[in-house]
C-alpha positions in Angstrom: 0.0 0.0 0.0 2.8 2.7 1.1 4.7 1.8 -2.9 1.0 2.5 -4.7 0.5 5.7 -2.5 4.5 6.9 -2.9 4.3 6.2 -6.5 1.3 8.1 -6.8 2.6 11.1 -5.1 5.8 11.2 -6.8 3.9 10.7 -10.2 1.4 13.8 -9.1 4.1 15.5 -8.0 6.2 15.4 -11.5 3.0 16.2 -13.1 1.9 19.4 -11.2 5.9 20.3 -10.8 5.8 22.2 -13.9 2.4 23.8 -13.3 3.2 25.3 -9.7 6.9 26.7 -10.4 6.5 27.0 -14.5 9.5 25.4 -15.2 10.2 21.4 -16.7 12.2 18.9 -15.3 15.0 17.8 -17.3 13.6 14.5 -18.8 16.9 12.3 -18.5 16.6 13.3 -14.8 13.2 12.4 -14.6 13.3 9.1 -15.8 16.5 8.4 -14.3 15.0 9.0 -10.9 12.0 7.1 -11.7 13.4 3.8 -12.5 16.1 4.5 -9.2 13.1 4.4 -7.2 11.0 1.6 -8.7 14.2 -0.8 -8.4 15.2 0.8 -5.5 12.0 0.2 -3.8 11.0 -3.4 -4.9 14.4 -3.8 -4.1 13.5 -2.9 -0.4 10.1 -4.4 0.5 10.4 -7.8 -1.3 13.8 -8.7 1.0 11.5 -8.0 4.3 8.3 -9.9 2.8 10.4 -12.5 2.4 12.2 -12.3 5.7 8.5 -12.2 7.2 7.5 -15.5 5.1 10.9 -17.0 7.0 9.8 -16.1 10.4 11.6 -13.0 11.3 9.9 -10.8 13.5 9.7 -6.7 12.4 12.1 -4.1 15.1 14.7 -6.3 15.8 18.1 -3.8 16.8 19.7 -7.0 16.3 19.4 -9.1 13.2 19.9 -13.7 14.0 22.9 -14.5 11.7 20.5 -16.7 9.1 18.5 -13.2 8.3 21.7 -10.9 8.4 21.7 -11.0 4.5 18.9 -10.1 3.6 18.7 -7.3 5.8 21.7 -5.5 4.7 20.3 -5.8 1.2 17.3 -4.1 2.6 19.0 -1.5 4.0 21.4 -0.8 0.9 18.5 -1.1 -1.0 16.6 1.8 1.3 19.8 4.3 0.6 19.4 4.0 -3.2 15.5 4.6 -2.6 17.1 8.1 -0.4 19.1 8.9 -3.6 16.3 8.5 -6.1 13.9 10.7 -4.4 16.7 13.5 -3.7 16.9 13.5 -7.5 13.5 14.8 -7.4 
């Protein structure tokens, strides 16, 4: 639900961009940023959906060894989501 409802507002918010401030984005930009943040964001949630169909519980500080990988992926993945939406 929170990827339909980001997507959206990034989408609305490229749309009306050029509408409030009258000026474009630059379209390499654009799409750049918009496939960093679909990748970067699948790239996020499906590592923790698939740490929950394992058995690991959500707001652990401290990660058991066996779901240590997929965590950090998570996490890397979150950063590259960060850059994606400071290209905005």
């Amino acid at each position: 639900m929170v990827g339909g409802a980001v997507m959206g507002y990034v989408g609305g918010l490229h749309f009306w961009w050029p509408k409030i401030t009258g000026r474009l984005y630059p379209e390499f930009l654009a799409r750049t940023a918009a496939i960093i943040l679909f990748v970067g964001f699948n790239l996020h949630i499906l590592p923790a959906i698939h740490l929950g169909g394992l058995g690991m519980p959500r707001r652990y500080h401290n990660y058991p060894p066996e779901f240590q990988v997929l965590n950090v992926m998570s996490t890397a993945a979150h950063r590259f989501l960060r850059l994606a939406i400071s290209c905005r």
